[in-house]
C-alpha positions as CSV (number, residue, x, y, z in Angstrom):
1,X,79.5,-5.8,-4.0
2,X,81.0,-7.8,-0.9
3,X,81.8,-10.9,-3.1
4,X,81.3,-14.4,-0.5
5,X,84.0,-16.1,-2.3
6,X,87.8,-16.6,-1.5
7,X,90.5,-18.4,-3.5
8,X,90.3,-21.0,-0.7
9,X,87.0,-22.2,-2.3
10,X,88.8,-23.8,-5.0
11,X,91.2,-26.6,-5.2
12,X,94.3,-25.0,-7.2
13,X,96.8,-26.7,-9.3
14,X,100.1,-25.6,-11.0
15,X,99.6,-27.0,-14.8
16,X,102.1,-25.1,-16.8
17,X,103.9,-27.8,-19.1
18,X,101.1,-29.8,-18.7
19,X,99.0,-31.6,-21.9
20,X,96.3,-32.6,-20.4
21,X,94.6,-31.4,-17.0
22,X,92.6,-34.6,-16.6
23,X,94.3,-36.0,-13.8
24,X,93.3,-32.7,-11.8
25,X,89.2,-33.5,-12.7
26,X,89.2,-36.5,-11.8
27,X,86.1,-38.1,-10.4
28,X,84.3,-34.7,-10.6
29,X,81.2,-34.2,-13.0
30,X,79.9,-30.3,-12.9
31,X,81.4,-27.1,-11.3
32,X,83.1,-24.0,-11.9
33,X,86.8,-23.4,-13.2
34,X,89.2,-20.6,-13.4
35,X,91.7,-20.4,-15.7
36,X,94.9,-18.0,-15.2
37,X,97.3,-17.2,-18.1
38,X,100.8,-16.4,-18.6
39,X,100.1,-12.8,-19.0
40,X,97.8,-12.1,-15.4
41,X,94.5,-12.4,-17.1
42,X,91.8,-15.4,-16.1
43,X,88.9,-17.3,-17.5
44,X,85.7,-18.3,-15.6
45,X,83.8,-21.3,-17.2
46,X,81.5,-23.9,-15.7
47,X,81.0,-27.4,-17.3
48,X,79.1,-30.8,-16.3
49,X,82.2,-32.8,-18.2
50,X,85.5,-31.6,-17.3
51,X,87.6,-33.5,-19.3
52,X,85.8,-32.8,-22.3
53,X,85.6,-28.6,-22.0
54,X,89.1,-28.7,-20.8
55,X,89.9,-30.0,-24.3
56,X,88.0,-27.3,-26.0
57,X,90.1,-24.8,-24.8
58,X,93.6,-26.2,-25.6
59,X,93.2,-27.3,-28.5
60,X,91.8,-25.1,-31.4
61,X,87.7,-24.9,-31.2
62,X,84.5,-23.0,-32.9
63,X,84.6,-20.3,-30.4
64,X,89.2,-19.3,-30.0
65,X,92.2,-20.8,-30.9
66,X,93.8,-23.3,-28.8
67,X,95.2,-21.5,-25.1
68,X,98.2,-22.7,-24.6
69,X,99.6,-19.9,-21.7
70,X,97.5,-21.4,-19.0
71,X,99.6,-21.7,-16.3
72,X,97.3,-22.4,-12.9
73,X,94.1,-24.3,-12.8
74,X,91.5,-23.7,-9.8
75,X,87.9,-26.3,-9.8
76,X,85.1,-25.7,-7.4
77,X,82.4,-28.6,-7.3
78,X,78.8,-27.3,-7.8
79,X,75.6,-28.7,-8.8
80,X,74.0,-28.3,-12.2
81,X,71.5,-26.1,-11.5
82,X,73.5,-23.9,-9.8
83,X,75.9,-23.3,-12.4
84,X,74.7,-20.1,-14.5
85,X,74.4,-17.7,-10.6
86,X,77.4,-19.0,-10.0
87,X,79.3,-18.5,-12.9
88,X,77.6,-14.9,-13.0
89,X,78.8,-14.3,-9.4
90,X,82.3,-15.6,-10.0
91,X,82.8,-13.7,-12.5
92,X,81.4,-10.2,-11.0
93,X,83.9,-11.7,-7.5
94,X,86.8,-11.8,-10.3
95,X,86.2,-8.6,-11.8
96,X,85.7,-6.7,-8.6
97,X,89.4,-8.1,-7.8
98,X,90.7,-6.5,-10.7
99,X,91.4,-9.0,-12.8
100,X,91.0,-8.7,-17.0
101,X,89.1,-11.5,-18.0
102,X,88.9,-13.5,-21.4
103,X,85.1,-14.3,-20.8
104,X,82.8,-13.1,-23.5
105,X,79.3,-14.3,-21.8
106,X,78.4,-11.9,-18.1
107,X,81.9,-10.3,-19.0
108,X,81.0,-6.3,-19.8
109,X,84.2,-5.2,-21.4
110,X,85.5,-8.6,-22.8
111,X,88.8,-7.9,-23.6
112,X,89.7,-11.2,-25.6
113,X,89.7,-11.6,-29.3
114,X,86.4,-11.0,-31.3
115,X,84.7,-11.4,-34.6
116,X,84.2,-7.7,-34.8
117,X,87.9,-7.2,-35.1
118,X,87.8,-8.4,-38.4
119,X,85.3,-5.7,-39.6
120,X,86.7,-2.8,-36.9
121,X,90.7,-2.9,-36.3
122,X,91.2,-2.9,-32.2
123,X,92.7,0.6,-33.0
124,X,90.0,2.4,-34.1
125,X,87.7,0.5,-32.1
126,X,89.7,2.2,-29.0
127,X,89.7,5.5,-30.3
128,X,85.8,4.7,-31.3
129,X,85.2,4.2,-27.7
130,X,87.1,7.1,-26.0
131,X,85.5,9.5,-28.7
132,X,88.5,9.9,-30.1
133,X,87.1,10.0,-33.7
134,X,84.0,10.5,-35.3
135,X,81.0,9.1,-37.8
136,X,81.2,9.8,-41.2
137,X,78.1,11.9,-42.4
138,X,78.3,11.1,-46.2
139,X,77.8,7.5,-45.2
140,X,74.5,8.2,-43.0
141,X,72.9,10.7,-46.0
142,X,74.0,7.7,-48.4
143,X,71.4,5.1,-46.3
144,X,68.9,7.7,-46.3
145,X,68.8,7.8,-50.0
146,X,68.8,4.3,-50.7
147,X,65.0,3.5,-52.1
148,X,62.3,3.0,-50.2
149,X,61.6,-0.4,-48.9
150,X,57.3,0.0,-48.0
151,X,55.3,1.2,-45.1
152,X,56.4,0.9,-41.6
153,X,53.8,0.3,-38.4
154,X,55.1,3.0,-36.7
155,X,54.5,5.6,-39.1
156,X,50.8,4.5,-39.6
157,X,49.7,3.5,-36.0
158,X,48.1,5.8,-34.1
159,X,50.5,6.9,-31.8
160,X,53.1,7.6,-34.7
161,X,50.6,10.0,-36.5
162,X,50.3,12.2,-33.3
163,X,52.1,15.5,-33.6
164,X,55.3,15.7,-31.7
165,X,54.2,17.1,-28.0
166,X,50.8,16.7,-28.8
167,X,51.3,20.5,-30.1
168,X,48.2,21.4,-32.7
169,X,49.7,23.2,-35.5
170,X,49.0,23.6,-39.4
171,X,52.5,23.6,-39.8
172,X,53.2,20.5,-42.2
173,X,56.9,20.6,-41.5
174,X,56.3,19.9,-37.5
175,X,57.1,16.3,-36.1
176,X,54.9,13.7,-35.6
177,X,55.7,10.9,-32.6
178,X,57.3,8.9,-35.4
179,X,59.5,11.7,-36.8
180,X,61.2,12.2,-33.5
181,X,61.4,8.7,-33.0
182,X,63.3,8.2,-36.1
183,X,65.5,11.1,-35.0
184,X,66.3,9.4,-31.8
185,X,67.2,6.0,-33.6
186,X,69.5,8.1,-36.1
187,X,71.2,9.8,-33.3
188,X,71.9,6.7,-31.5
189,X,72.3,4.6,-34.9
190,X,74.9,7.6,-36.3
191,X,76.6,8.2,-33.1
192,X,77.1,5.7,-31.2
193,X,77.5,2.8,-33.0
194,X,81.0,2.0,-35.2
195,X,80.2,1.8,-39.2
196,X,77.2,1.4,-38.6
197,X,75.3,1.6,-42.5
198,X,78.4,-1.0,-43.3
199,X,77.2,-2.8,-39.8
200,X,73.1,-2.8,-40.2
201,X,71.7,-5.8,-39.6
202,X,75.0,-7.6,-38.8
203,X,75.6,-6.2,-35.0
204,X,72.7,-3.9,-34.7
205,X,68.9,-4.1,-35.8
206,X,65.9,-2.0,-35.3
207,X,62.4,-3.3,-34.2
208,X,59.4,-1.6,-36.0
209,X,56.5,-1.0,-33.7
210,X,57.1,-4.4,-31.6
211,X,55.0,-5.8,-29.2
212,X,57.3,-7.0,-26.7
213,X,56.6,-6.0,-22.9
214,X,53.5,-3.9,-23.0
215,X,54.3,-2.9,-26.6
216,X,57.0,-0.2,-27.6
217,X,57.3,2.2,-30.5
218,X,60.9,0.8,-31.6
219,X,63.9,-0.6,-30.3
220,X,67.2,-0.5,-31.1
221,X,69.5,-3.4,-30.3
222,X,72.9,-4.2,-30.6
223,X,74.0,-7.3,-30.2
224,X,71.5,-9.0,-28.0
225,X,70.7,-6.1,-25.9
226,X,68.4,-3.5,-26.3
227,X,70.5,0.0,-26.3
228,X,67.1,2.8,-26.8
229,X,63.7,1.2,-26.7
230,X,60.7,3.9,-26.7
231,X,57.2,2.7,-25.0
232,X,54.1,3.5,-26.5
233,X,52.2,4.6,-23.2
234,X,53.5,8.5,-22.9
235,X,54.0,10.2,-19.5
236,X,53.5,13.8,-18.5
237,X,56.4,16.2,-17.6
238,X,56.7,19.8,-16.6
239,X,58.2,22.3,-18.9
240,X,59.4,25.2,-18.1
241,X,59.1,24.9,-14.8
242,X,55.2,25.2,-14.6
243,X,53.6,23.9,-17.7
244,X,52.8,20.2,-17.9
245,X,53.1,18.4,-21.2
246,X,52.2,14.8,-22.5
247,X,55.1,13.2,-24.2
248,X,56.5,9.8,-25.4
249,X,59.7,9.3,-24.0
250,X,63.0,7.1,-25.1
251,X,65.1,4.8,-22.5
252,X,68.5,4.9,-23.1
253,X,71.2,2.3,-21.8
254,X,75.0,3.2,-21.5
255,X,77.6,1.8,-19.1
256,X,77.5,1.4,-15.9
257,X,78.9,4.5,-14.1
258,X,78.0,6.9,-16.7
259,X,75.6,8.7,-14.8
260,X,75.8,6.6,-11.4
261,X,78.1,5.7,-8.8
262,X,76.9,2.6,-6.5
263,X,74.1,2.4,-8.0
264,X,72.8,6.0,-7.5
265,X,72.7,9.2,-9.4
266,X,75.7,11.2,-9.4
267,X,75.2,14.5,-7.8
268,X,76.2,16.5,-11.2
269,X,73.4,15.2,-13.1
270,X,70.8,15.9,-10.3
271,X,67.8,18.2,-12.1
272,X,69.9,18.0,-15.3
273,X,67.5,19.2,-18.8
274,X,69.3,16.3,-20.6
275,X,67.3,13.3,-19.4
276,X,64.1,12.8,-16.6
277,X,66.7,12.7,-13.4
278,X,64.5,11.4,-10.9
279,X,63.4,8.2,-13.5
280,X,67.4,7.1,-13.8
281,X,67.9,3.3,-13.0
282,X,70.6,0.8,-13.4
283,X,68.9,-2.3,-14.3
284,X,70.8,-5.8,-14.6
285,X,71.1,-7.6,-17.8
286,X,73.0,-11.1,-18.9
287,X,76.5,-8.7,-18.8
288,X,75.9,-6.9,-15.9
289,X,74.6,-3.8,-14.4
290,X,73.4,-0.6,-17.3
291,X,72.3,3.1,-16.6
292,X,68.9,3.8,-17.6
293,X,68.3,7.3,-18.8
294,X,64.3,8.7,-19.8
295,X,64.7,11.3,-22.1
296,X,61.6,12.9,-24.4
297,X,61.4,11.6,-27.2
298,X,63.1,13.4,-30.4
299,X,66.0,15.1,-27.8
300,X,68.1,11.6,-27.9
301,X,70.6,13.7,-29.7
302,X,70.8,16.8,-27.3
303,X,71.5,14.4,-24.7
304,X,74.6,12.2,-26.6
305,X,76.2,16.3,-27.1
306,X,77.0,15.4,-23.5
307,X,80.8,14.2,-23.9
308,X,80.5,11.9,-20.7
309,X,76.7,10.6,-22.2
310,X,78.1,9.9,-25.9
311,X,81.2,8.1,-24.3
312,X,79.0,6.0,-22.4
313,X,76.8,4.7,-24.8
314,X,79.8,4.2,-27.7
315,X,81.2,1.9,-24.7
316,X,78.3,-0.1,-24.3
317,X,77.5,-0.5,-27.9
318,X,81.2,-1.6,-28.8
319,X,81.0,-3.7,-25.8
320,X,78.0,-5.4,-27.2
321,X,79.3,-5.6,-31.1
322,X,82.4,-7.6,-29.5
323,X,80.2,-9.7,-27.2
324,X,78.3,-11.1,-30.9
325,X,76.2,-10.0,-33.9
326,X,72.5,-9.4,-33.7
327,X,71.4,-13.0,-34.2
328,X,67.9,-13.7,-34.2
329,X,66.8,-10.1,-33.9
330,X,67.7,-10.0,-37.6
331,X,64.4,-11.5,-38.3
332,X,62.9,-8.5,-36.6
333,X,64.9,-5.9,-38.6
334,X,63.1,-3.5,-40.5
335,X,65.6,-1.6,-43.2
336,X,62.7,1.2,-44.2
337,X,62.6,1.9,-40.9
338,X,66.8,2.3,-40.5
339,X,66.4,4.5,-43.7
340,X,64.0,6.8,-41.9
341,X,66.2,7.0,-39.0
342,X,68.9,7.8,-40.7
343,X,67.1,10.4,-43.1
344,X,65.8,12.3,-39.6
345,X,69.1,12.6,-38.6
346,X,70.3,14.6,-41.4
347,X,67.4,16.3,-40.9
348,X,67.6,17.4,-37.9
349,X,71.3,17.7,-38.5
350,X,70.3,20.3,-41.0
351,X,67.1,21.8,-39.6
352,X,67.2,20.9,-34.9
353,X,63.1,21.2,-35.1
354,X,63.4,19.3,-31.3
355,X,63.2,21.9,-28.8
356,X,61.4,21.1,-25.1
């Protein structure tokens, strides 16, 4: 990104041993700030009452303890209205010049303190990310035994009774469009996401059969974001090279770069059988640029075998889990349908019924 923003567009100020930094605001209402610390990092903030926000961050608050290693002070006047694409861009300008940030909102890899440190230690939340350590199975067959908890919509609409593939077979033990599904929300649930029976509900939920943009099968989000998220409308692919086949199909968001480089598929995962290559896109949320995988539904798992895919994806899930907990997508949860997912993945852990 050519960034259209210099230093020079800020008045800077030296405010080490400083108390207050009102004499540096004064007469301005609204605009952007940058705050650099002792140790190299920065802060991006906008305000429409300097004085005020300013005091919020030295002095002990709701959202961190008091800063007291700022040590330079930069203010750019902007309007209201224009604060939020600014702030966006500043920070995406900031980042690009390599600087570790303290930001938590448009910050993708914030790398200040968080409320998930409390339940994860930073240590194992490192070695989470880097896949360095592993999920403990006991854990997942222990929240697919807990009772049942009632009917899900997914599992009784329409599309969730199909057979997996739309293959006809008097085969009881084959799929249905739910099963696999359920085996793509384990995979991702199990894999990717840090304690995550300890976690459900808190930082992650699952939507049963929602009916948010166009309608989808399920979602999974963490945080505020949606991670997989599986439309009801199927699409048709070839297999094996000449057949065609109808088949739901799951999106899958990891971090930027995973798969991508500027923006575009990286050469390596041109024609790859993990994921539809040619539907890859790197959409932009509220923290910043994602890869978008398609994959067929029910092969979630095949794909996160990939050490570069499962790395990707535990980085953008931790990412999220630090950003903030699920908030109001907790009304949306659905704990049966978590159990399911978590009782496909042992089975498929036990039994890998998903072959394309």
């Amino acid at each position: 990104m050519v960034s259209d923003f210099s230093e020079r567009s800020f008045d800077s100020y030296d405010v080490r041993e400083r108390s207050s930094f009102a004499p540096f605001v004064r007469g301005r209402s609204s605009g952007i700030y940058i705050f650099e610390f002792e140790n190299g990092q920065r802060y991006v903030g906008q305000t429409v009452n300097f004085v005020g926000r300013f005091n919020s961050h030295i002095r002990d608050s709701d959202h961190h303890e008091a800063w007291d290693d700022i040590t330079r002070l930069m203010v750019m006047d902007a309007k209201p209205g224009e604060l939020n694409e600014l702030e966006f861009r500043i920070i995406a300008w900031q980042k690009e010049e390599g600087f570790s940030l303290r930001n938590k909102v448009f910050n993708f890899g914030f790398e200040g303190p968080s409320q998930l440190d409390g339940d994860i230690p930073i240590i194992d939340q490192l070695h989470w990310a880097n896949g360095d350590s592993d999920y403990d199975i006991a854990e997942i067959r222990e929240g697919a035994d807990r009772p049942f908890e009632g009917r899900t919509k997914l599992h009784h609409s329409a599309e969730g009774r199909q057979p997996w593939m739309n293959k006809t077979t008097d085969d009881e033990s084959w799929p249905t469009v739910a099963n696999a599904v359920c085996a793509d929300l384990g995979a991702v649930i199990a894999r990717a996401i840090p304690e995550a029976v300890e976690l459900e509900s808190i930082y992650w939920t699952v939507s049963d059969y929602p009916n948010t943009v166009g309608g989808r099968l399920a979602t999974l989000n963490v945080g505020s974001v949606e991670v997989l998220y599986l439309p009801r409308e199927p699409i048709e692919l070839i297999r094996g090279g000449r057949d065609t086949v109808k088949i739901h199909c799951s999106r899958l968001n990891m971090a930027a770069g995973t798969v991508t480089e500027a923006g575009e598929l990286q050469p390596r995962w041109h024609n790859t059988p993990l994921f539809v290559s040619n539907m890859t896109r790197q959409p932009t949320y509220g923290i910043g640029p994602v890869d978008n995988v398609v994959i067929p539904t029910g092969l979630v798992g095949q794909a996160l075998n990939d050490p570069d895919i499962l790395q990707g994806v535990r980085e953008f899930c931790l990412n999220l889990m630090r950003s903030g907990q699920s908030g109001i997508f907790r009304r949306w949860h659905s704990p049966e349908l978590a159990r399911r997912a978590y009782e496909e993945h042992v089975r498929v852990l036990e039994d890998d019924i998903y072959q394309l």
